[in-house]
Each structure stands twice: as C-alpha cells, then as structure tokens.
C-alpha positions in Angstrom: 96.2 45.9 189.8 98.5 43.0 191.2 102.2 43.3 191.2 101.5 41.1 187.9 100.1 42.8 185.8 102.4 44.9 184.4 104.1 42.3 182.7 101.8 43.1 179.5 103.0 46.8 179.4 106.6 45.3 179.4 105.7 43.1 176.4 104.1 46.2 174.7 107.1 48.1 175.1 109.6 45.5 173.4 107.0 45.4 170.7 107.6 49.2 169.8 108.6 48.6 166.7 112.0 51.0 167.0 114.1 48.8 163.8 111.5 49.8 161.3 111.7 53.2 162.6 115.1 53.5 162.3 114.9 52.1 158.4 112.3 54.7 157.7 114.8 57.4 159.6 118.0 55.9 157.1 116.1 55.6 154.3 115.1 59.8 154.7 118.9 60.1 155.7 120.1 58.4 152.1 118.0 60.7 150.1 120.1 63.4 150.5 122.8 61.5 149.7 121.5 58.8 146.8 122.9 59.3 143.2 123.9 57.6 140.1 127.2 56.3 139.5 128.7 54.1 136.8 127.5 50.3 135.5 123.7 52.1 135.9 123.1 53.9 132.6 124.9 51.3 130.1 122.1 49.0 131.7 119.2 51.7 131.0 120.1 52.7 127.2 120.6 48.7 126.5 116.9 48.7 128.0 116.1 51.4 125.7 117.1 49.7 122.4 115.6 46.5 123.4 112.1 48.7 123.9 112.7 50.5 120.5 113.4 47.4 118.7 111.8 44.5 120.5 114.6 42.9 119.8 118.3 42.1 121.8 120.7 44.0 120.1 124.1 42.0 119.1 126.8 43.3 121.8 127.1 46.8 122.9 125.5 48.8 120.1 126.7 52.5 121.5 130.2 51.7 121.2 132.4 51.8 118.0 135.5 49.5 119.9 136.0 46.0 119.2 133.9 43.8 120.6 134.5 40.1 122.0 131.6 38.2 121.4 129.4 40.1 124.8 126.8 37.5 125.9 123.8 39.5 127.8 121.7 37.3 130.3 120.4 40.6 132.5 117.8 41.9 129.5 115.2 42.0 132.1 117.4 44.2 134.4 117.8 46.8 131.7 113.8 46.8 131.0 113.2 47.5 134.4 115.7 50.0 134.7 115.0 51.4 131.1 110.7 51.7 132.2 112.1 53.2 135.7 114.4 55.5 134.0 111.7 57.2 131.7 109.6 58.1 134.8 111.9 61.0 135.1 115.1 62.4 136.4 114.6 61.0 140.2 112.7 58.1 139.1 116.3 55.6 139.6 117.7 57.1 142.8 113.8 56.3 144.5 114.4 52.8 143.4 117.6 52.7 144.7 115.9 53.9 148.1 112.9 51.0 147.8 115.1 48.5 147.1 117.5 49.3 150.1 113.9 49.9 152.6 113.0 46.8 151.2 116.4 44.8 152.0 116.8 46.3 155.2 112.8 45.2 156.3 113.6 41.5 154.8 116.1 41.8 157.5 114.8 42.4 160.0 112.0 40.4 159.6 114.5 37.2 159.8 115.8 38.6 162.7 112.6 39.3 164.5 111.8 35.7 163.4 115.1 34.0 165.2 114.0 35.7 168.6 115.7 39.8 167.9 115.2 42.3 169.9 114.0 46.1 168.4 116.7 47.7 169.8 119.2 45.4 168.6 117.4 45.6 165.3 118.1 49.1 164.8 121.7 48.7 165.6 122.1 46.0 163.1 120.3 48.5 160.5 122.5 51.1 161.7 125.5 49.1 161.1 124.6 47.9 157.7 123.6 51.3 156.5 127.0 52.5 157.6 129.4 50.0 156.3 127.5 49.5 153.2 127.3 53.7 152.3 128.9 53.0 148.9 126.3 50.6 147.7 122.9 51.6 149.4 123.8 55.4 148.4 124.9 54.8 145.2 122.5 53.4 142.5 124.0 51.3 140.3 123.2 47.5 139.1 124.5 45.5 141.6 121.6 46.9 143.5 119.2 44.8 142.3 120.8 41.9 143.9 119.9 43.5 147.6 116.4 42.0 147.8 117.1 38.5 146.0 120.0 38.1 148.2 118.5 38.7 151.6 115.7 36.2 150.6 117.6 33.7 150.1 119.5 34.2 153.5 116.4 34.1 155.0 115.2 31.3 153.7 118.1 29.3 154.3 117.7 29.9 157.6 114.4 29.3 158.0 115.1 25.9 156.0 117.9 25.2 159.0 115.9 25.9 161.9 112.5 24.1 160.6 113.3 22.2 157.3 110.3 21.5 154.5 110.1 21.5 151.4 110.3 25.4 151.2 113.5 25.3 149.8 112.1 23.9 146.5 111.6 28.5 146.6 115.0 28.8 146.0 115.0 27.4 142.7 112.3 30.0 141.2 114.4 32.9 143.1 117.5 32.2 141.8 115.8 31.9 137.8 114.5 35.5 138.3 117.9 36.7 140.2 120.1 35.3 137.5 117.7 37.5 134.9 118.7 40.8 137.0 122.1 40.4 138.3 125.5 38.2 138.2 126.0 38.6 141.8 123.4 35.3 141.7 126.7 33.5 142.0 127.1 34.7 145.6 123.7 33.1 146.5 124.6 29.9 144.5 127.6 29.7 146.6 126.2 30.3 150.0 123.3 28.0 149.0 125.8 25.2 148.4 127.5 25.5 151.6 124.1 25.1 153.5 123.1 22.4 151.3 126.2 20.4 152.5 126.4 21.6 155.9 123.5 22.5 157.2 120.6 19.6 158.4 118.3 22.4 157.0 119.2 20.7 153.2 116.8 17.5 154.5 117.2 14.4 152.9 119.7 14.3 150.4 117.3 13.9 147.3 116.1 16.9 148.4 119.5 18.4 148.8 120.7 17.6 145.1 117.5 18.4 143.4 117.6 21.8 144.8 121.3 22.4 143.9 120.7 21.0 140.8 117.4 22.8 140.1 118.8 26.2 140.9 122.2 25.9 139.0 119.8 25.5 135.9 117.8 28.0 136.9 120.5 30.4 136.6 121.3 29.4 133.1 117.0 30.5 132.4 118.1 33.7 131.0 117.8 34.8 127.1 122.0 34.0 127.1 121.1 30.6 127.7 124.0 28.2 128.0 126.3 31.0 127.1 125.0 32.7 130.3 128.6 31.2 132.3 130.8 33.1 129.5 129.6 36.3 130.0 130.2 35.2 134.3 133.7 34.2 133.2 133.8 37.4 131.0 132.7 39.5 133.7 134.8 38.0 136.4 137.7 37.7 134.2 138.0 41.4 133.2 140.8 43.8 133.4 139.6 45.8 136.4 139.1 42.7 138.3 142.7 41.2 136.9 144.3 45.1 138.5 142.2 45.2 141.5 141.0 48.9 140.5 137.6 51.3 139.7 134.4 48.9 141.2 136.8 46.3 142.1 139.3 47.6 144.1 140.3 45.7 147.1 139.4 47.2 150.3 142.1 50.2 151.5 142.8 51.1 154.9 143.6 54.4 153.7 139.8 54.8 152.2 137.0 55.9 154.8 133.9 53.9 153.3 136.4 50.9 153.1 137.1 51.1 156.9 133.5 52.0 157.8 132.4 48.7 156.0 135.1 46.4 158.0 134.8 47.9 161.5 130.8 47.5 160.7 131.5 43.6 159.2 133.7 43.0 162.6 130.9 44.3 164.9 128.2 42.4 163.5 130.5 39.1 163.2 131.2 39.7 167.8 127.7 40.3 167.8 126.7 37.1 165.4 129.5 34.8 167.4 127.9 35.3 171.0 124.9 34.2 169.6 126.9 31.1 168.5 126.2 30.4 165.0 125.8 27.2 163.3 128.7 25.7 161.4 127.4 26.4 157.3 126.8 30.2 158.8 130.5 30.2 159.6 131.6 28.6 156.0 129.8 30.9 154.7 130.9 33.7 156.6 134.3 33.0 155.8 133.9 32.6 152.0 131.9 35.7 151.7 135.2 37.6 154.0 137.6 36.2 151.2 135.4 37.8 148.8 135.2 41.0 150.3 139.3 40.7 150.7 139.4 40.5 146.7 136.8 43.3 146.1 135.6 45.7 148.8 132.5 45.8 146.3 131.7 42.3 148.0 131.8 44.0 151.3 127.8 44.2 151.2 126.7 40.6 150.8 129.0 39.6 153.9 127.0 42.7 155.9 124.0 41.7 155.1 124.9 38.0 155.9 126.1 38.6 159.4 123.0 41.5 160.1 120.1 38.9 161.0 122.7 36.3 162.8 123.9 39.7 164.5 120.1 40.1 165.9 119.6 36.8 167.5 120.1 36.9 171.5 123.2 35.6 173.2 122.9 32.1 173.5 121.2 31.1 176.9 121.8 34.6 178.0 119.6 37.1 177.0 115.2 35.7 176.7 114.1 35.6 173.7 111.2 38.6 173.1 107.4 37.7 173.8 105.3 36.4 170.5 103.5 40.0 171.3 106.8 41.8 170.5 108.3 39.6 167.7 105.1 40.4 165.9 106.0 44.1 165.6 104.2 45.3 162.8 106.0 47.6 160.0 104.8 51.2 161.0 103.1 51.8 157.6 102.4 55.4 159.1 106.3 56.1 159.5 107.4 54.4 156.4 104.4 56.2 154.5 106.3 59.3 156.1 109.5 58.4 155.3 108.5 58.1 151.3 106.8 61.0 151.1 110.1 63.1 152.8 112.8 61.1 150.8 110.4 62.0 147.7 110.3 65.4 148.2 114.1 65.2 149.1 114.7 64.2 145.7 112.3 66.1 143.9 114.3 69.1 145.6 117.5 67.5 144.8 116.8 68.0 140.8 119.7 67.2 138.1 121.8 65.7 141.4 119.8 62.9 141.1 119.8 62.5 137.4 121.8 61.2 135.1 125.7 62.5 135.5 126.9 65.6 133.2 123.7 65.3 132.1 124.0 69.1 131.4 127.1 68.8 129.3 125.4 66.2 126.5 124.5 69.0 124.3 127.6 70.2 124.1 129.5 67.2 123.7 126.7 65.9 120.6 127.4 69.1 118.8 131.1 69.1 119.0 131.4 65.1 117.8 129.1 65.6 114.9 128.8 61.9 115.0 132.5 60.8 116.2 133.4 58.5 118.6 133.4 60.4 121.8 136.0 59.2 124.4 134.7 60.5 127.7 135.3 59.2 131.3 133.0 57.2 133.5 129.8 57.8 134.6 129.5 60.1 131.8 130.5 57.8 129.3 127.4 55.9 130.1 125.2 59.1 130.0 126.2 60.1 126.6 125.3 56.3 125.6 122.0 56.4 127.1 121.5 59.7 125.3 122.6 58.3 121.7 126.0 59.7 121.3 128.5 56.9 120.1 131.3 56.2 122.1 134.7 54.8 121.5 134.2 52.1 124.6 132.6 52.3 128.3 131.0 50.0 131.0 130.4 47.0 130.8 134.1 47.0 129.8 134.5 42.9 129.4 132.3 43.0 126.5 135.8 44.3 124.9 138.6 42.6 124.5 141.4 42.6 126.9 143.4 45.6 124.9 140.7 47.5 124.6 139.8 47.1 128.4 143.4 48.0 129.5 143.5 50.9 126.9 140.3 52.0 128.4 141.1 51.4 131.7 144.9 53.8 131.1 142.9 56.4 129.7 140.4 56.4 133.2 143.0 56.6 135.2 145.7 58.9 133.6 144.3 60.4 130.4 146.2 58.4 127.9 144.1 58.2 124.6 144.3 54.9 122.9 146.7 54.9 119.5 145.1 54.4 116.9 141.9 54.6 118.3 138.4 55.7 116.3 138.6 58.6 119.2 137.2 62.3 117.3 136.3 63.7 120.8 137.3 63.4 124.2 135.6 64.4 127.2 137.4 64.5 130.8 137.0 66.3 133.6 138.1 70.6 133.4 140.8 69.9 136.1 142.4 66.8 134.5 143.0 67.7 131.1 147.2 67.9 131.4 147.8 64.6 129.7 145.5 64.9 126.7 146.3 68.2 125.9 150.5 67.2 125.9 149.0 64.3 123.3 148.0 66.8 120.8 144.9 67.6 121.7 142.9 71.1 122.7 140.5 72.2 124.8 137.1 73.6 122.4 134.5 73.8 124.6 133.9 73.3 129.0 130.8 72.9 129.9 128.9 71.2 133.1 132.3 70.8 134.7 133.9 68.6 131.7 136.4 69.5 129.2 135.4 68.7 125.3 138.9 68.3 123.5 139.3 68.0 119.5 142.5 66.8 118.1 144.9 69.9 117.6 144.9 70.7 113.7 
C-alpha cells in the first residue's frame, strides 16, 4: 500500500459512530433514575375521562375547588398519555426515555449535518444529559415538547444554511405541538427571531405567511380561540407570580440548577468558537432570560446551544469526510440499550409507577367520598385513581385564592379556612402544622400521613 492509502481507515474511524453510543449508554444510565413527578398524572386521568366519556369534560372534574373558567387545548396530550399509562406501571417512565433517545438523536443528527465531529457529539450529549437531569429524568408534560422543539431548531437551521420552501413544515409542526404542550410558545418565539433575522426566512412573502400560518396553527387545538387564555392562565399563575415549585428561578444553592448553567455556559464557549450567526445569538439570549425567570426553561436553551456546540471552530478544525457525517445510528446498540433500560424498569416496579401509589387505598377508605387535601405528586395520583380532591395541578385552572391557598398549604401545611377539605394527606414527617390546626393523625401508610379533623 502507498503512504496514501490509509487515509480511508482515517475516515472510517471518524465515522465510528461514538455520539449514538453515548445516547444509547445515557439513555441505560436514566433508567435507573426516570420517575414520575407532578403536572404528569392530572394529564393522564383528564385522558381517562375524555376515553370514558368521548367527550371533554368542563374544567377539572376531580377537583371540588372553585374553578375559573379552565380552557384545555392539550386533549391530545392527555390521550396519549392516558393510552400510554394503561400499558402498565412502567409504561410512562419508557416514554419518558423514547422521547429523550429521540431528542438527543434529532440532535445529533443536525449536528452531524453542520460538519460535527463524533467525539464532540458525545460531549454535547453528555452535557445536555447533565444539565438537563431534572427534565430528561423526570417524566412529566413538558416532556413532550423535547422532540417538537428540537425539530424545529433543526429546521431553522437547515432553512438558514440552504433556504426552500421547507419552512412551509413549520406550520404543520407547530399545529400538532400546540395540541401536546404550551411550551409551543418557545418555538413560536425562536421561530420569529429567525424569521426576521436570519436570510434563511427567504423572501419576505415567504417570511410572513409562515409566521402567520404557524401563529394560527397554534390556535388548531379543540380550545380554539380561547387556546391564548389558558397561555395567559398558565403563565399568569401563582407559582409563576412567587417564583416557586416548577417555576422556581434557578439557585446557586441547588445542585441540578448549577449543573444546568455550568452545562449552558460550556456549550455557549463551545457554540461561540464556531461563530454563530446573529438570529442564533437573539435567540440565545431570549431563551437565557427565560431560563433566568424559571430554571424549568433551562432545557430549551440546552438543547438550543447543543447542535451550534457541535459545529467545528470556524476555519480551524476540517470539517469530517461525507463517509463519517453519514454515521449511521447503531440500531444494534440502541436495540441494546432498550432492551437494558426495559428490564431496568421492569426491575424497578412501583418506583416507576404512579407516586404513593400504595397509600390510595388507604386514603379512599378513610375520605369515604370527601374532598381529600393531599400534597403534590400524590394529589395527582389520587385524581387519576378517582378520589376527589379539594384542588391540585394544573393549579391556574383555579382562581388566584385558591392557587395561593393551595400553594400555602404545599409549602407549610396550612389547610385552607373554610375549605370543602374532610381529609388531608401530607407526608409522615411533616404533619406539625396540621395537627396544631385541629387535626389528627388516623391512619400512615406508604410514607404519608392520613389526617381527619379532630372531633
């Protein structure tokens, strides 16, 4: 052989496909970790009722606390979630798993695309899997936002590099996001900064009809035109007014919340040396100020910067061979991977299922048919299992009292006067403040404390 030939070898190697190894490897890795938390299980017995009834109920039917006039635009989300739900107790957390292998892939595949190494690839995946533990290991709604929004990124960018008339996609994407999730606002936004920034947008006919097109596509859902309340409902609620529970701003003092910025700033050094194009940086920037309002935001602005993060260094570093930016997707080592994390989570058992999942019987026999008071996720279990209950997620269907009331007795046990309340359900080690309200401790089961009003 001449001193030539092993440039083919070379290209082989960069072709190992070591990114979609290392999904398969953090996708095993969150299995052990996966489980459900809150705003999951409000979603699933919603789904159930519209099933039973073929019908969408009129606001929260579970709970017995004044209502405000709920809009619900996500019906499809709760069928999905209520057909995924009654495959069985692991059934949600592999979803959650799919839909973060599946984000993770659409990832990479847009980095690959714009010239990424493997070897970066798998520290971009490594970085996003780290700063975004909260959301890819704990199952909740927002997750079905992961895949909608990384295809939209990617097809921005594709749109920027080589524009067609494959934007006219983001229109149908957005009607079928806005049916599953509110976080469709955050790709509304970042679609209209590259609409007016970017040269990807085309001519501006094209610019405005997509715009247009897709902020009526997110009004397609069976709300309708009241689909923007229930945004303004949702944004607007007391949690988000506090800056507390799912939207807490992000806290030096919390681990996950520093793990997600020292990942965002890596990605962002890595993303500015391959010098990013002006609507990337708007973009970047709004999606930061988000994440400064919620930490819960942190996740889009990760998964933003992860395929701008791949690129090379600008007139630095070659770009890979077509050989090795054709890397296939080991379906051997993903195969693998699925059949590990599913055995993981077979093994796993009432971990993965629904929270205090254990305690329901207790809890259904005690209220006879009260109102049950009961703390969050469990609150939403009880729901899902037909017990009433006085309020729970999602709490801006209620009005602003009842939120705050709701919201007092989360955080420091206070029960609501005056409430419809004929059981209460907190955890065994923070039952102090209701029992110095008159109540007493009747039964403790699965870690919870059932309390009936003292005589």
């Amino acid at each position: 052989m001449s001193q030539a030939d092993p440039a083919p070898v070379a290209a082989g190697r960069r072709g190992v496909p070591v990114a979609s190894l290392a999904v398969a490897a953090w996708v095993v890795a969150l299995s052990f970790f996966v489980l459900l938390g809150s705003d999951l299980l409000w979603v699933v017995a919603l789904g159930d009722t519209v099933r039973a009834t073929g019908g969408v109920p009129e606001g929260i039917p579970f709970a017995t606390a004044p209502q405000d006039g709920w809009h619900n635009p996500v019906v499809l989300a709760e069928l999905l979630l209520s057909v995924v739900a009654g495959l069985g107790t692991p059934a949600l957390a592999a979803l959650q798993l799919v839909l973060v292998a599946g984000t993770l892939l659409v990832v990479l595949a847009d980095g690959r695309r714009a010239g990424g190494s493997e070897l970066r690839g798998a520290l971009v995946v490594s970085l996003v899997v780290v700063g975004a533990a909260a959301p890819f290991a704990v199952t909740r709604l927002p997750s079905l936002s992961l895949v909608p929004f990384v295809l939209a990124v990617a097809l921005m960018r594709r749109q920027h590099e080589r524009p067609d008339r494959g934007l006219w996609w983001m229109v149908p994407l957005v009607a079928l996001w806005g049916n599953l999730h509110g976080a469709v606002l955050v790709g509304l936004a970042v679609l209209g900064v590259f609409l007016v920034l970017s040269p990807g947008g085309g001519p501006w006919t094209r610019r405005v009809g997509v715009g247009a097109g897709s902020a009526v596509a997110a009004l397609l859902t069976p709300a309708g035109l009241s689909t923007p309340a229930y945004y303004a409902q949702a944004l607007g609620n007391e949690a988000a007014v506090r800056g507390t529970d799912l939207w807490a701003r992000p806290s030096l003092g919390h681990p996950l919340d520093v793990a997600m910025l020292a990942a965002a700033a890596v990605l962002l050094a890595l993303a500015a040396r391959a010098r990013m194009p002006l609507w990337e940086w708007a973009a970047a920037v709004g999606l930061a100020l988000g994440t400064a309002s919620a930490a819960r935001n942190g996740v889009w602005l990760l998964l933003f910067l992860a395929a701008a993060a791949m690129r090379p260094r600008a007139a630095a570093e070659p770009a890979p061979s077509p050989a090795a930016r054709r890397s296939a997707v080991p379906p051997v080592a993903l195969g693998a991977a699925a059949v590990v994390a599913g055995v993981v989570l077979a093994g796993r058992g009432p971990a993965v299922g629904p929270p205090g999942q254990a305690a329901v019987g207790a809890v259904r026999e005690v209220a006879a048919g009260r109102p049950v008071l009961a703390v969050e996720p469990f609150a939403e279990t009880l729901a899902r299992e037909g017990v009433r209950v006085w309020a729970a997620n999602p709490v801006d269907a209620f009005p602003q009292a009842v939120q705050a009331a709701y919201l007092d007795f989360l955080h420091d046990g206070t029960v609501p006067v005056g409430a419809d309340v004929g059981v209460v359900v907190v955890e065994q080690d923070e039952t102090a403040p209701v029992v110095a309200d008159g109540w007493r401790v009747v039964r403790e089961v699965g870690g919870y404390a059932v309390l009936e009003r003292d005589g």
